[in-house]
N, C-alpha and C positions, 0 to 999 in steps of 0.2 A: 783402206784395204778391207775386204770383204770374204772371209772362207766359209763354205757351205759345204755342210757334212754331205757325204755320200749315200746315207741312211736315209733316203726319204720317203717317209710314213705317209699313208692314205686313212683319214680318221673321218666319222661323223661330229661336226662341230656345229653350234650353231653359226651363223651368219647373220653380221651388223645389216648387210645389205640387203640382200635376200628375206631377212625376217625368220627363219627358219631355217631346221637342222637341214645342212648338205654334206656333201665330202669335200675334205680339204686334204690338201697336200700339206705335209710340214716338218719341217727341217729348223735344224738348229744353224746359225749364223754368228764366226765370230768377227766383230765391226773395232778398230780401231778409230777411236772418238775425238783423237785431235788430229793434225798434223806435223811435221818437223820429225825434230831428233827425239823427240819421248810420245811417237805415235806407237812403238812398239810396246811400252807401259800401259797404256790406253786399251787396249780391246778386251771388248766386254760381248757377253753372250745374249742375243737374241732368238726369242723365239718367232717362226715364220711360219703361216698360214696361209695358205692361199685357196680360195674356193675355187672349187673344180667347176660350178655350176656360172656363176659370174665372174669372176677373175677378180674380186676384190683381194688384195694382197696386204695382212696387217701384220705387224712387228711387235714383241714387246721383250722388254730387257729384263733377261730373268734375274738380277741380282737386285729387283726391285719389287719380284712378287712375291 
């Protein structure tokens, strides 16, 4: 299960792809990590960026940075 705030931000980031600062969109993402009956204990927040200029799309789980 995947929820995606409604909040989404347009920032200058840099870009793994691109090489260089573009605009990204980005939203916070909360991801349940297992499945079953303790998928609801599981979700954890992600942050999500997505370049405006190429569409590379990266993740990263904030309760790790």
């Amino acid at each position: 299960m995947i929820t995606r705030d409604s909040g989404v931000r347009n920032r200058t980031e840099e870009c793994s792809t691109c090489r260089r600062r573009t605009r990204h969109q980005v939203s916070i993402e909360v991801r349940a990590e297992s499945e079953g009956e303790n998928a609801a204990f599981s979700r954890e927040p992600y942050r999500v960026t997505d370049c405006l200029l190429c569409g590379t799309t990266t993740s990263t789980r904030m309760n790790t940075v």
